[in-house]
Each structure stands twice: as structure tokens, then as C-alpha cells.
matplotlib code that plots the C-alpha trace (Angstrom):
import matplotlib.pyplot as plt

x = [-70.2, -66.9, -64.1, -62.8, -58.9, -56.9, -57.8, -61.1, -63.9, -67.1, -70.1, -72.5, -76.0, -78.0, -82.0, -84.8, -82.1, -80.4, -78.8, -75.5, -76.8, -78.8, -77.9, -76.9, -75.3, -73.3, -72.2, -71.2, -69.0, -67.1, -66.3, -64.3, -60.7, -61.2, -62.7, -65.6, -67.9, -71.1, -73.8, -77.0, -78.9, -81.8, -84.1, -86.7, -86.2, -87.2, -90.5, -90.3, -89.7, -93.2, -91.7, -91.5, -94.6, -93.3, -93.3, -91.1, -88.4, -88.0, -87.4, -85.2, -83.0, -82.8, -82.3, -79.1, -77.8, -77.5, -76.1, -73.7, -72.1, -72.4, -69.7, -68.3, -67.4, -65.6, -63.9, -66.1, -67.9, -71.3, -71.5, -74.8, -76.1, -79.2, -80.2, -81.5, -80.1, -79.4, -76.6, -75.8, -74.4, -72.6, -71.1, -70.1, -68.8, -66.4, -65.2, -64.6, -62.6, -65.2, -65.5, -68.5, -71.6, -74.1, -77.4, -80.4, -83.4, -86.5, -89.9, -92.9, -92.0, -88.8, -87.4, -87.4, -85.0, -82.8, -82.8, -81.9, -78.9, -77.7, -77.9, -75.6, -72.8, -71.3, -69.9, -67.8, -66.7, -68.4, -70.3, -73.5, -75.2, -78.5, -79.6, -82.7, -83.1, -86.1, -88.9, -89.4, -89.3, -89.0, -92.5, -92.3, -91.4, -94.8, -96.8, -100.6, -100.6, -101.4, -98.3, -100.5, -100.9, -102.3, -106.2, -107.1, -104.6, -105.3, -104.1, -101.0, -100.4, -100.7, -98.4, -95.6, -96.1, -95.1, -92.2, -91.0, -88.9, -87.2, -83.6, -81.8, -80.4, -76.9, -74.8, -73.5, -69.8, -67.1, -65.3, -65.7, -63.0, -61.5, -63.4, -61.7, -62.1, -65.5, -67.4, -70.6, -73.3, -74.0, -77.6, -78.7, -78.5, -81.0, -83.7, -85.1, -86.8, -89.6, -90.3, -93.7, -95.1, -94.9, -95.0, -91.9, -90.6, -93.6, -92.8, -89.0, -90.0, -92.0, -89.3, -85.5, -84.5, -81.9, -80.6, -79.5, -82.9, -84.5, -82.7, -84.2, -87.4, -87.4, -86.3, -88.8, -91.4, -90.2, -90.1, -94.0, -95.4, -97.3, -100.0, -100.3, -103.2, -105.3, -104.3, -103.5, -107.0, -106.9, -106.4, -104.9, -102.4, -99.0, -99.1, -98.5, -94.7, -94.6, -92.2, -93.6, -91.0, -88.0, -89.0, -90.1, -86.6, -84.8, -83.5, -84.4, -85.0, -88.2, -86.1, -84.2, -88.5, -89.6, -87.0, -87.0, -91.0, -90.7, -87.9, -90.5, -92.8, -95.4, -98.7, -101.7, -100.9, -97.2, -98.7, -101.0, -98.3, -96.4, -99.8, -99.4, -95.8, -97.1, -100.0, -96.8, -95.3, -99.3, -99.2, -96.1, -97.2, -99.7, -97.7, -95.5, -98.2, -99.8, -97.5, -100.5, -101.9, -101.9, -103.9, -106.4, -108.9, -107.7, -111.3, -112.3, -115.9, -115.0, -114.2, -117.9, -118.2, -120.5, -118.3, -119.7, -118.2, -116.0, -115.7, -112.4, -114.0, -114.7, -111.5, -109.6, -111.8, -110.6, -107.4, -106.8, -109.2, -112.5, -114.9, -117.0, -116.5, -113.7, -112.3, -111.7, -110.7, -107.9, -106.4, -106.0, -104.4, -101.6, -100.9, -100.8, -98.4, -96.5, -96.2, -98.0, -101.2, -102.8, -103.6, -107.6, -107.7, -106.6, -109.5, -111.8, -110.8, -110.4, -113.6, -114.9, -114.1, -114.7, -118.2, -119.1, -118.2, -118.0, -114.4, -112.7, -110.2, -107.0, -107.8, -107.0, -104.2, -102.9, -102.8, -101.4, -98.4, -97.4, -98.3, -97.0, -93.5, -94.4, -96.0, -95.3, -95.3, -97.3, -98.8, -100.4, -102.5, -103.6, -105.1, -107.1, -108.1, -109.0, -111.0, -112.7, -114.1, -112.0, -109.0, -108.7, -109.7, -110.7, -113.3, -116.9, -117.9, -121.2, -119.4, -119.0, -117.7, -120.0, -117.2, -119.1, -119.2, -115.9, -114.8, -116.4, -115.7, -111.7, -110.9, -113.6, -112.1, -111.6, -107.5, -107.4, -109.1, -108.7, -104.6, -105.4, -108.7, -107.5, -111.2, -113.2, -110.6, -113.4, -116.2, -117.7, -117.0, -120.4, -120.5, -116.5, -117.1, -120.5, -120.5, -123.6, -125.5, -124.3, -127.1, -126.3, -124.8, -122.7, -121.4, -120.8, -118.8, -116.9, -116.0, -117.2, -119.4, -120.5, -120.0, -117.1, -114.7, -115.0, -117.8, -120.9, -120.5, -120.0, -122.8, -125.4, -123.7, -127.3, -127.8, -124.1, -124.5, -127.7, -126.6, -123.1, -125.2, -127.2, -124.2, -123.0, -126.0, -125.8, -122.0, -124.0, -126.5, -124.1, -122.2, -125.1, -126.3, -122.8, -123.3, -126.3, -125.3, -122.4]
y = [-28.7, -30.4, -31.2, -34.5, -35.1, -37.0, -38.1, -40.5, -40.3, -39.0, -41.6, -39.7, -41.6, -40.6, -41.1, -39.0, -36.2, -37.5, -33.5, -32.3, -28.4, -27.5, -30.8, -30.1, -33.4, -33.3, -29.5, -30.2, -33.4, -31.6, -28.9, -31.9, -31.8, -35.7, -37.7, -38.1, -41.4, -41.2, -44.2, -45.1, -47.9, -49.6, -50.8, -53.2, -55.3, -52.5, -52.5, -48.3, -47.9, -48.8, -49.9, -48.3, -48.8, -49.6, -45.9, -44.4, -47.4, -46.4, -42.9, -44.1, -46.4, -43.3, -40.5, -42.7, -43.5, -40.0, -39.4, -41.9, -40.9, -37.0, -38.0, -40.2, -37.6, -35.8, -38.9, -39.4, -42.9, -43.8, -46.8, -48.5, -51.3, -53.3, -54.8, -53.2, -50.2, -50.9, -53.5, -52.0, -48.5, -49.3, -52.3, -49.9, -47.2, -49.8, -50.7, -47.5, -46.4, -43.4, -41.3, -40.0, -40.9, -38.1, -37.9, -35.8, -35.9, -38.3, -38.2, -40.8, -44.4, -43.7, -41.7, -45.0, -46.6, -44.0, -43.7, -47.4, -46.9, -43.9, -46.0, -49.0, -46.4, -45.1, -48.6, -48.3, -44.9, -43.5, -40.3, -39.4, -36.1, -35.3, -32.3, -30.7, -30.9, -32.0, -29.4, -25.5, -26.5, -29.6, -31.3, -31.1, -28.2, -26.5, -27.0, -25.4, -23.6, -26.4, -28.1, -30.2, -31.1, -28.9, -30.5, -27.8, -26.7, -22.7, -22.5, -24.7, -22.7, -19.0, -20.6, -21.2, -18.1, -16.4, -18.0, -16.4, -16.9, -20.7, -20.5, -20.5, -22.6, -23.9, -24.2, -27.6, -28.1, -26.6, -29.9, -33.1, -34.8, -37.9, -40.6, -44.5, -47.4, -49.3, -52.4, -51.5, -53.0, -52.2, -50.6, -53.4, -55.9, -53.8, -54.3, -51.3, -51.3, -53.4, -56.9, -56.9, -53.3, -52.2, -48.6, -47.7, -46.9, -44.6, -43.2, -42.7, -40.5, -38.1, -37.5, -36.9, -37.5, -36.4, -33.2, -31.1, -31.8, -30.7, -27.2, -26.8, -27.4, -25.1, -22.3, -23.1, -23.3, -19.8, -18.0, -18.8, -18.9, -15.7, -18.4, -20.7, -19.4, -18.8, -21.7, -24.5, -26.2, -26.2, -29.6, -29.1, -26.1, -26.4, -24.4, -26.6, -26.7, -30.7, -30.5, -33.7, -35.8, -34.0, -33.4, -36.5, -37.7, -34.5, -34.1, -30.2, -29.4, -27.5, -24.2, -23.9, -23.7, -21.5, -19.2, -19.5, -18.4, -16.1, -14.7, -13.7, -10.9, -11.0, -11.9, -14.1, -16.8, -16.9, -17.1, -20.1, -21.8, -21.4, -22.5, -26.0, -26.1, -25.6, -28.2, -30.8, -29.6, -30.2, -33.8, -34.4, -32.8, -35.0, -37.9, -37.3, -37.8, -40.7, -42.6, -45.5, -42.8, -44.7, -47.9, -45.7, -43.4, -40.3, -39.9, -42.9, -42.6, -43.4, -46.6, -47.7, -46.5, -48.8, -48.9, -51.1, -54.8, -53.9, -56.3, -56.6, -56.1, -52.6, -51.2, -52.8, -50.4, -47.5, -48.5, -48.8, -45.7, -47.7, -46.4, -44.8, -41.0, -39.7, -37.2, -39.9, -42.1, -39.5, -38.9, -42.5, -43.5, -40.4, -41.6, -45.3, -43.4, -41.1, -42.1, -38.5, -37.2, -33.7, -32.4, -31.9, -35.0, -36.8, -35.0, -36.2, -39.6, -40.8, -39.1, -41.0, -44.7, -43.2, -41.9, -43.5, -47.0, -46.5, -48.3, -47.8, -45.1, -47.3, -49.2, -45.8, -44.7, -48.3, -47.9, -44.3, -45.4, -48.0, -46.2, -42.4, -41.2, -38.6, -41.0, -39.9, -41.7, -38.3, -36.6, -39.5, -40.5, -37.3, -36.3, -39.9, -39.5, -35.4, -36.8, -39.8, -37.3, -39.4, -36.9, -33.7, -30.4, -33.0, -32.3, -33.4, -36.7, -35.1, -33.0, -35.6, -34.3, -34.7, -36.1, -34.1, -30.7, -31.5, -32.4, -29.1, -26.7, -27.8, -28.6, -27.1, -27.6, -31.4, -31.2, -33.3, -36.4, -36.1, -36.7, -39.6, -41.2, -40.7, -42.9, -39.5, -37.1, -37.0, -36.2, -32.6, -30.5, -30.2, -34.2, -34.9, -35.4, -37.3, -38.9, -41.3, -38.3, -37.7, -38.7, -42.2, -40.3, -37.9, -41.3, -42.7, -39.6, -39.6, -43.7, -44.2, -47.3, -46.8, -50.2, -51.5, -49.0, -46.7, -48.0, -46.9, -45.3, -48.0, -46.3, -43.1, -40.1, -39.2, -42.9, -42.6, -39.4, -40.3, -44.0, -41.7, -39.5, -42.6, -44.2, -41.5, -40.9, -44.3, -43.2, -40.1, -42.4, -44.7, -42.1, -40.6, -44.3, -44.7, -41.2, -42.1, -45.6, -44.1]
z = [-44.7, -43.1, -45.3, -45.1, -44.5, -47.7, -50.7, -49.8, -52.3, -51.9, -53.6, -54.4, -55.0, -57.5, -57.8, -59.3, -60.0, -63.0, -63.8, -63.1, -62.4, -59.2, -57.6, -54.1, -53.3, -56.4, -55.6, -52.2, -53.1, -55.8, -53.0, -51.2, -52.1, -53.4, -55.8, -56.6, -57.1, -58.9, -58.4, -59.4, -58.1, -60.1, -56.7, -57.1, -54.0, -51.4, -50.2, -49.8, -53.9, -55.8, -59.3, -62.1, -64.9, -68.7, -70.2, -67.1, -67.2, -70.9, -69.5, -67.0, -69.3, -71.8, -69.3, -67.3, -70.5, -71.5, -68.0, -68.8, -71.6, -71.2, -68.4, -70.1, -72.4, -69.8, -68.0, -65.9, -65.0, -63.5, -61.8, -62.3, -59.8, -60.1, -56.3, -52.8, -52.0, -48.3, -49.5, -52.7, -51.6, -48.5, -50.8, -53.7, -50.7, -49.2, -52.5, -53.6, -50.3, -49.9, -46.9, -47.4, -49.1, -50.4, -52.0, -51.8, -50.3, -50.8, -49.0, -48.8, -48.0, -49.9, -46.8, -44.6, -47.0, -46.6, -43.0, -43.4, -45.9, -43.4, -40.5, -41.9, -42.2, -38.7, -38.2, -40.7, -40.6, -43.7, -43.1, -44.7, -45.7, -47.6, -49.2, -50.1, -54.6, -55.9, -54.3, -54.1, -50.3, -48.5, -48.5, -44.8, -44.4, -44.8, -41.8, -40.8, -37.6, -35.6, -37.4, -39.5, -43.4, -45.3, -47.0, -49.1, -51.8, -52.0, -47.9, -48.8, -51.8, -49.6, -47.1, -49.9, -51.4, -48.3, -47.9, -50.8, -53.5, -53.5, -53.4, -56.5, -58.6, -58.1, -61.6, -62.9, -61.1, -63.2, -62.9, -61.2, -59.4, -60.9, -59.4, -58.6, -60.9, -59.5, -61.0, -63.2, -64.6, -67.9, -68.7, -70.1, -67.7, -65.9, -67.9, -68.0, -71.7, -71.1, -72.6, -74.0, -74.7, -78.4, -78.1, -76.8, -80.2, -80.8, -77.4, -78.3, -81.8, -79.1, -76.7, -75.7, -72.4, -70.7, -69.1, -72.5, -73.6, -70.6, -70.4, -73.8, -73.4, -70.3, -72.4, -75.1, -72.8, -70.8, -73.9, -74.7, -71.7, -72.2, -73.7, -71.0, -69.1, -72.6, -74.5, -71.9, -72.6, -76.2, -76.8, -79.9, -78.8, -78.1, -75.1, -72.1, -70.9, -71.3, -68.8, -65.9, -67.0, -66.5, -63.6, -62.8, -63.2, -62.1, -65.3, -64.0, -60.6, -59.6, -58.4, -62.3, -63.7, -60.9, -61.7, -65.1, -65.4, -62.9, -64.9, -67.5, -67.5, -64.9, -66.0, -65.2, -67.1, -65.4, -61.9, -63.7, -64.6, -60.9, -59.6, -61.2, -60.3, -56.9, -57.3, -57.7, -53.9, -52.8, -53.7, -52.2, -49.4, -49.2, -49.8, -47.0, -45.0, -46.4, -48.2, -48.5, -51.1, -54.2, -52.1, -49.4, -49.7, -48.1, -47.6, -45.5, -46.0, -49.7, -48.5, -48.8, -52.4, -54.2, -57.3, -60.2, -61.0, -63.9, -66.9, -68.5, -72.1, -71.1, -68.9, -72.3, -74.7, -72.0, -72.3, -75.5, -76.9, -77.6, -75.8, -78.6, -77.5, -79.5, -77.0, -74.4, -77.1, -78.5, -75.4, -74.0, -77.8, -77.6, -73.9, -75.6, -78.2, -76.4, -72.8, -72.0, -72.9, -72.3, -68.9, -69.7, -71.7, -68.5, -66.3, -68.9, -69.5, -65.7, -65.1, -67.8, -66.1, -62.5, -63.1, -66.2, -66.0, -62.1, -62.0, -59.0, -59.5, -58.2, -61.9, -63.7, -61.1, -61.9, -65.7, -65.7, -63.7, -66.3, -69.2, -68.4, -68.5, -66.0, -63.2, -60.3, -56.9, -55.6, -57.8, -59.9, -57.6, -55.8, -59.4, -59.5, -56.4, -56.6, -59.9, -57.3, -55.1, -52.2, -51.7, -50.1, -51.7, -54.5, -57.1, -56.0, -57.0, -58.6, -60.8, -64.4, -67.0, -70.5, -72.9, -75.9, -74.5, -73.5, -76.8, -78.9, -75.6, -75.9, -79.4, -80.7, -84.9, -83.7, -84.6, -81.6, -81.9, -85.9, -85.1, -82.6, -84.1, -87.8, -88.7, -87.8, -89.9, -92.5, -90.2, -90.1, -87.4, -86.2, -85.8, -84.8, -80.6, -81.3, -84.6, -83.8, -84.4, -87.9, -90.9, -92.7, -95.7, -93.7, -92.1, -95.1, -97.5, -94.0, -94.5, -90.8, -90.0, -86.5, -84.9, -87.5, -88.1, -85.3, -82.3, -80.6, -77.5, -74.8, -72.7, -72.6, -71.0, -69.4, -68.0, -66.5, -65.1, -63.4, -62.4, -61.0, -58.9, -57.3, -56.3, -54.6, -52.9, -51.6, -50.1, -48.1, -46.7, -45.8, -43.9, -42.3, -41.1, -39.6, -38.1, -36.3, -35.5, -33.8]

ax = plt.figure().add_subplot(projection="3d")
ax.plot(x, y, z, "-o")
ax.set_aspect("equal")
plt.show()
């Protein structure tokens, strides 16, 4: 990396890498004997950056504000900007006298923008450098043989593998050079807690962003991961690392987990857990090919889907946890709650309004991005999609979850949905994940009145399955006429 003559500050621009330790940019402008700028820029006027949903700008206001004064603590400023990023950073780099300007690496649509921020640069005499942070390895950088994307996940996880280990992770900077004084905005004139959505206080007594928070919960998580592989489906368990959001935001990068869980014993459900972690690279894999992938099918013949007209009335009883089976109904009120709900509750509540209700799945992508503080511009909808049937190496369309053997297979003493649908805490086991069976007088010692104080099911699982299976029987013989016509 050249080192730059005098004393002209490096700006360094932050994004979805709001941590001091293992970020490359960071590391490589406090090697520069001058000081240093740090910038974040709130975009929502570039047509590359999809905007944030509800639950992930109250991430993003709490995780920058924790950014903020953890430096400020030290002396340290950062400079917060609301507007398009192609004026903003060169603006805040000539008013800051920098010499260079580093950040690291985005992929998708986002990589356009900042081709577009590099390019305004050589004229006036500000270099630029990027640098590889937020992956195990670049999402380009894994290639078939024919120097293609990877479609099915198991050959893009076997290439990574044999790559080997991801590099390590860098340490936070002992110091950070003094920066210059620079104009900022202060959080709140970003806007960033957002007006109309009365859960984010519930949301705030679930989490803590912000980097400290995130080192901790990787250690918690390392030092019990010898359950993950068991216990990840139990609803109720406390086994899954509930780390998406941290990484979501780079409050921790995904070399400080890899290394972290394979610092631990080897074991099955280690190499589980590095599975997922690897799932994450898959999807932005993907994404780098197909930035369109929260629109398109990446399956065109999915295209001709005949999905059912939906009716507002019943995507709001989805939403909000109405839908008369309690496990779909307990996971879709702790993602209302928390901004974050369980990995197999979210397989078997999108699968509920893809096959059941026969939504389009772009309705449930749409609805998870607002509502989860993990949303991801990747990986949220490559799971909607691998749930549709209409992405690659996805799940087949035919296979539909049944919410009730769902329900007793995953939390079989019903802890789950009696913490999120407190109205069936009284029920009996045997009749919690399909109370309309229960007899009239185990209904009512249990206070539930089916259609009052907790409803019917909104439609027969069998009559859903079977209408499910029809429609995509339709979608082959569409295919196969367009075969033949063509």
C-alpha cells in the first residue's frame, strides 16, 4: 500500500462495517503517517442502495450511535452525512484536505456506486483504494470451472472449502490518528428511527447493537456451540448464534466468526454452523450475479406461476400472527416483537403464505425486509425465493410444510408459541399447535374461544396442500407447452 507524502488525511468511508477490528480500510489508513477521517453516509438517493426497512434503520441509528461515541470517547469524531454518496464523499474529502479516500468492498448493485464515487476522484488528485471485509472471500471470487456462478450450494460450498482457511482477522488499530475538524450531521436529522412502527421499543429491550456487544455475543455463542447441530431446531432452545445482525451491519466481520468456531473443538455441529456461515457467501454469490434478485425469478419459468389474488385481510392476519395455526402465528409475533425470529419458524411461516395462501413470495421477501434487523440485500431473498421453488438449488415447490407437525416436531412442550401466543398458555400439550381439535371443555378450562380470543385457522392444511400441488402443476404444463411450441 503506498504511503502518502505530508500530513493529508485519509477519509475513510464507512458502510455495512460499523467495527473498528478486522476492518481493512480502517487498518490500512491508520498505517499512513496522517490523519485520519472517519465518514458515514446515510444514502437514500442512489438507485444501487435498496433502502433500509423499519427494524434495520433502528439497527443502524443504534449501531452508528454506539460507533460514535465509543470514538468519541477516545477523541475521535464520525462524521455523519445524509445525501448521495457520489457528491457526498468527494464533498466531505475536499473539505477535509484528504489525500486518499478508503473503504471496503461492496458487491450487487452497490458496486456501481462505488465505481461511480472512485471515478469522480483522479481529477482532483484524491486517490482511492478498496479492500476486501465483509466475506470469507470476495463473492466473485469463487468461480465454476467454466468461470461461472455457482446454482447449487453443496459445489459452491466444496469450492470454498478448498480454498482453505479465510485469512485472519486483523486487530482494532492501536490508535487512530487525529482526524480534522469536518461538518456533521447529527443522528437525528437522519431519521433513522422510523415514524409510525410501534415496536421499536420492544425491539430495543431484545437487543444491543454495536460492536462491544457483538464481540460478546460471539464469545457466548463459541463457547456453546457444541449444541448447535442438536438443538438449532428446537424452537424454544437457545441454541442458534443470533448473530445476522452483526453481521449484517459489520459490527463483526465474517473471518472474526469463522475463526472463532473453528477455534472450538471439531465436531459436527461446528461444521453445521460454518455451513450456514457459508450459506450467507452463497447468497451473495448469487447476488453478484443477479442483483435484480429481490424483483426476478432466478427461475424464469416461475415467471408463469399462477399465484392466487391475495386479499389484504389475509396477508395482514400473516403479518401480524393471525392466521389460526399457532406456530406460524408465534413466529411472525416475535419477528413483530423483536425484529428477528427463529430460523425454522421463518421456513415455516413463508412457506405458509407461499403455498398456503399462494402469495407471491416477493410479498413475504417485502415484509421481512422492513420488519427484520438482519435483512439482508442477499441473503433475504435467496431464502424466499429457495422457499418459492424459483431459485437455484431451492427447495421444491411440492414440498409444504404441515404447520402442525411442524409445531409438535420442533417445540414439541409448546414453550414456543405459549411465549408468543400467551392465549394458548393454558392449552394442553397434546392440543397447543392445533387447538380446534381440543373438546369444548378443554377449550374452555384453557379460556380459549376459537373465533374470539384466538381464531380458526384461516384455511385447511389438506385443501392448501392439494390446491399448492395443482398450481404447480399448472407451471410444468406451462413449461412443457412452451417446450413444444418452441
Amino acid at each position: 500500500m503506498p504511503r502518502f507524502a505530508g500530513q493529508s488525511p485519509t477519509l475513510v468511508w464507512f458502510r455495512d462495517d460499523l467495527r473498528l477490528a478486522d476492518n481493512p480500510a480502517l487498518a490500512a489508513a491508520c498505517r499512513r503517517d496522517a490523519p485520519v477521517v472517519l465518514l458515514y453516509v446515510h444514502d437514500e438517493e442512489s438507485p444501487e442502495i435498496r433502502p433500509l426497512g423499519g427494524a434495520a434503520l433502528w439497527w443502524l441509528h443504534e449501531s452508528l450511535d454506539n460507533l460514535g461515541k465509543r470514538l468519541g470517547a477516545g477523541g475521535r469524531a464520525l462524521i455523519l452525512r445524509r445525501g448521495a454518496a457520489e457528491v457526498v464523499v468527494p464533498e466531505v474529502a475536499r473539505a477535509s484536505g484528504a489525500a486518499a479516500v478508503y473503504w471496503n468492498r461492496r458487491f450487487g448493485a452497490a458496486a456501481a456506486l462505488d465505481e461511480r464515487v472512485a471515478a469522480s476522484m483522479p481529477g482532483t488528485g484524491i486517490v482511492t483504494a478498496s479492500f476486501e471485509a465483509n466475506f470469507l472471500f470476495a463473492p466473485n471470487a469463487i468461480r465454476t470451472a467454466a468461470g461461472g456462478t455457482f446454482q447449487v450450494f453443496t459445489a459452491f460450498r466444496r469450492a470454498l472449502q478448498e480454498k482453505g482457511a479465510p485469512p485472519r482477522p486483523l486487530p482494532a488499530p492501536a490508535s487512530i490518528p487525529a482526524g480534522v475538524p469536518v461538518r456533521s450531521d447529527r443522528i437525528e436529522s437522519l431519521d433513522l428511527i422510523p415514524a409510525g412502527h410501534d415496536w421499536t421499543a420492544s425491539i430495543g429491550d431484545a437487543w444491543q447493537p454495536g460492536e462491544p456487544a457483538a464481540t460478546a455475543a460471539l464469545a457466548g455463542f463459541a463457547a456453546r456451540i457444541d449444541r448447535y447441530a442438536a438443538e438449532r431446531d428446537r424452537l424454544a432452545a437457545d441454541a442458534t448464534s443470533r448473530l445476522s445482525p452483526r453481521l449484517r451491519f459489520g459490527e463483526i466481520s465474517p473471518r472474526q466468526v469463522w475463526h472463532a468456531a473453528a477455534g472450538t473443538p471439531e465436531s459436527g455441529a461446528r461444521d453445521t454452523f460454518l455451513s450456514e456461515l457459508i450459506w450467507r457467501e452463497f447468497a451473495w454469490h448469487l447476488l453478484d450475479d443477479r442483483p435484480d434478485l429481490a424483483e426476478a425469478n432466478l427461475k424464469p419459468a416461475f415467471d408463469d406461476f399462477p399465484w392466487a389474488e391475495t386479499f389484504a385481510d389475509d396477508i395482514w392476519a400473516w403479518r401480524r400472527g393471525r392466521t389460526g395455526y399457532p406456530i406460524v402465528d408465534a413466529g411472525m409475533r416475535q419477528l413483530w416483537a423483536t425484529g428477528w425470529m427463529h430460523n425454522r419458524a421463518r421456513m415455516v411461516a413463508a412457506s405458509f403464505l407461499v403455498k398456503h395462501l399462494l402469495a407471491d413470495w416477493r410479498i413475504g421477501e417485502e415484509w421481512f425486509w422492513d420488519t427484520l434487523v438482519d435483512a439482508e440485500p442477499a441473503s433475504n431473498p435467496v431464502n424466499w425465493q429457495w422457499v418459492a421453488g424459483s431459485g437455484p438449488d431451492a427447495q421444491p415447490f411440492f414440498r409444504i410444510f404441515n404447520p402442525v407437525r411442524q409445531g409438535e416436531r420442533f417445540d414439541p412442550d409448546g414453550a414456543y408459541v405459549r411465549r408468543w401466543v400467551p392465549e394458548l398458555g393454558r392449552l394442553p400439550d397434546a392440543f397447543i399447535h392445533k387447538p380446534w381439535t381440543a373438546p369444548d371443555d378443554v377449550l374452555e378450562a384453557a379460556g380459549v374461544r376459537l373465533g374470539a380470543t384466538y381464531p380458526h385457522p384461516m384455511i385447511d392444511h389438506t385443501k392448501a396442500r392439494r390446491r399448492a400441488l395443482d398450481a404447480f402443476a399448472t407451471l410444468k404444463q406451462r413449461e412443457s407447452a412452451k417446450k413444444l411450441a418452441s
